[in-house]
N, C-alpha and C positions, 0 to 999 in steps of 0.2 A: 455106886452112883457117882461118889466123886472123876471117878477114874474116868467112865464114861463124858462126863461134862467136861473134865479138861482136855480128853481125845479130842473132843466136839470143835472145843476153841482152838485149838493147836489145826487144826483140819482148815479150819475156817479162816485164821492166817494166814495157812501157806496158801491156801486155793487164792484168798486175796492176791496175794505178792505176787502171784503166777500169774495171775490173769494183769495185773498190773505191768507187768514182765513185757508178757505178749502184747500187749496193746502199745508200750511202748517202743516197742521191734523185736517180729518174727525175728527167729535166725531162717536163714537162705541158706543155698549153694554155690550161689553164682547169677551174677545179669545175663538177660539180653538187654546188649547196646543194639536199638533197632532205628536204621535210615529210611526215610521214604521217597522217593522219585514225584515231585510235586507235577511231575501231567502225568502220570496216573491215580495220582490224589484224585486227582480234577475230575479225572474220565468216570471214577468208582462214585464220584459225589455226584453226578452228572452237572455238577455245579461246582465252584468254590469261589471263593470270596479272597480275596488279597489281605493283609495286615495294612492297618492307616499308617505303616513307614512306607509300602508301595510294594509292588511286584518282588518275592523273592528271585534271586539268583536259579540260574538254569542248572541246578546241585541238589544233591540229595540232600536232605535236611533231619536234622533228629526229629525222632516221634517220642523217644522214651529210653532211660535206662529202667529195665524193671525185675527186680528180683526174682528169682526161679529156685525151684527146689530139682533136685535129679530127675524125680520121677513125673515131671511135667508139671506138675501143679505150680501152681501159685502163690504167694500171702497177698494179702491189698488189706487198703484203708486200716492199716493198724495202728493209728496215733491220732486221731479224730482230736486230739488236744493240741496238737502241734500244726495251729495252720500255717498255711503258706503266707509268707512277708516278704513282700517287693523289695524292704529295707533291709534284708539281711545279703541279696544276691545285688545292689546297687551297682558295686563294681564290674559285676558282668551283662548289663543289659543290653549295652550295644552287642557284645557279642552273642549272646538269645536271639536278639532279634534278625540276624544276620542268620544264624544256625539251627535256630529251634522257633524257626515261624509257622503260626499257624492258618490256614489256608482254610478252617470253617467259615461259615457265613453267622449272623450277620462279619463285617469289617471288626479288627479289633486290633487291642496293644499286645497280645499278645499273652496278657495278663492271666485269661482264664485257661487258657490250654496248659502254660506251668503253672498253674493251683492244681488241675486235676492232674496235671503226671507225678508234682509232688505231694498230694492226698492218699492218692489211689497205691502208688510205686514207693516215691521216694521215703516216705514214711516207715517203711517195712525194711530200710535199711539204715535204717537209724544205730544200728549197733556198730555200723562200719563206719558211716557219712552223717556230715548233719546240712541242713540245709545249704549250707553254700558249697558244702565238701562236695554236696551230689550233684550240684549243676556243675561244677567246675571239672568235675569228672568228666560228665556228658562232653562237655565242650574239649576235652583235653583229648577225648576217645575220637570225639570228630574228623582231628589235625590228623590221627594216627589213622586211622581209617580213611581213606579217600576213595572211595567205592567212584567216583566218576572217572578219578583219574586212572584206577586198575581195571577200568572196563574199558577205558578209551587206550589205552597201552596194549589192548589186545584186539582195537579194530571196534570192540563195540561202542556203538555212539548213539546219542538220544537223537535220531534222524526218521522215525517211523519202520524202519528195517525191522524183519523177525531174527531172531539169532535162536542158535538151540540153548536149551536150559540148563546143558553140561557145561556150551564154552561160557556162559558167564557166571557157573559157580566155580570153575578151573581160573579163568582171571581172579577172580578175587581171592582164592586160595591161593593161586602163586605170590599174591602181592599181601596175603597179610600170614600166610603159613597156616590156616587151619579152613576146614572146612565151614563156608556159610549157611543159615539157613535162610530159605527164600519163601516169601509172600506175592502169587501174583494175583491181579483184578480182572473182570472180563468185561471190556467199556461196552457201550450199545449196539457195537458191529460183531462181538463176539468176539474179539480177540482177546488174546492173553495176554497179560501186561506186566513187566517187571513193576513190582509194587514197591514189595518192603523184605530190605536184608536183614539177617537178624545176625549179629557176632555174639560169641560168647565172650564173658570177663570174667575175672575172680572176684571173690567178694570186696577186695580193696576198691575194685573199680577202676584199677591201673592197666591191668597186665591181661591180656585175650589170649582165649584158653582155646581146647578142643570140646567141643558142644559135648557134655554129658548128653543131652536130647535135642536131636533140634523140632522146629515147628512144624505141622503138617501145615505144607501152602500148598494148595494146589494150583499148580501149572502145566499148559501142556508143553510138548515135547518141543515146540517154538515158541517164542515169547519176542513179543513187540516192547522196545523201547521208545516211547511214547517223544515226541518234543515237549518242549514246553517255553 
């Protein structure tokens, strides 16, 4: 009986530690760093709403880095203790608000859209980054990444024009070296809309990889680049 009762306790520690483990960050395999084309935001919301600094930039804009495992799944919300604090990312607000605006309604600072990418995402990569490490990545990924400027290097341009869905994942492969994966929207006329790029990262956060998986987006065979 002894033996059994201290199996018992010993069981009941590690399950603790473990679960304490996990909660304070999944292990991953890799990000998607994913951009969005903010007039197709608009067109998929049938609506959106500006941030109170004013109209973003005519630029793709971060939506999220978020942890991936190979086999598509996901982790999320695992550090429910570690909420988001304005006062830890102070140094980079202006450039959030420039890079990682959010375009839901009501109007905002911008504030709730990074509490839920950092609740939901950055949480789960706590083993790698900590709060400021993960925005700063985002924002670092953005520089390295110029999705506007390797579409517009190949002709394609945010002007309402359709393009095929080859030449603008062939642009952005020539211009970052791996294959992207693609998200399009279908606005109220039916068309197909470059939405959201998805690149893959290594778990540093630094360095873009070749997609273990990419996203299933469904696009057709033309896709409209929307103004904005």
């Amino acid at each position: 009986m002894k033996g059994k009762g201290s199996f018992a306790i010993i069981v009941t520690v590690l399950a603790t530690q473990c679960l304490s483990f996990l909660c304070a960050a999944d292990d991953f395999d890799f990000f998607y760093f994913v951009q969005q084309w903010p007039g197709s935001y608009c067109d998929t919301n049938r609506k959106c709403c500006y941030p109170k600094t004013g109209k973003p930039a005519a630029d793709f804009s971060i939506h999220g880095l978020w942890p991936n495992f190979n086999d598509g799944s996901y982790p999320s919300n695992c550090n429910p203790e570690n909420a988001f604090e304005k006062s830890e990312i102070s140094d980079l607000i202006g450039s959030l608000e420039k890079n990682w605006p959010s375009l839901s309604c009501p109007s905002s600072d911008d504030t709730k859209f990074w509490t839920h990418e950092w609740e939901k995402h950055g949480t789960c990569s706590e083993s790698e980054l900590d709060q400021h490490e993960y925005f700063e990545a985002a924002l670092k990924l953005k520089q390295k990444v110029n999705l506007l400027q390797s579409l517009e290097n190949a002709g394609i341009k945010p002007n309402n024009e359709f393009y095929s869905i080859e030449s603008v994942k062939e642009a952005i492969k020539d211009s970052i070296g791996f294959e992207p994966g693609m998200e399009c929207n279908v606005d109220s006329s039916g068309n197909s809309q470059i939405y959201q790029i998805y690149v893959c990262v290594d778990t540093s956060g630094a360095e873009i990889i070749e997609c273990p998986v990419l996203p299933r987006g469904r696009c057709a065979s033309k896709v409209q680049f929307p103004s904005f």
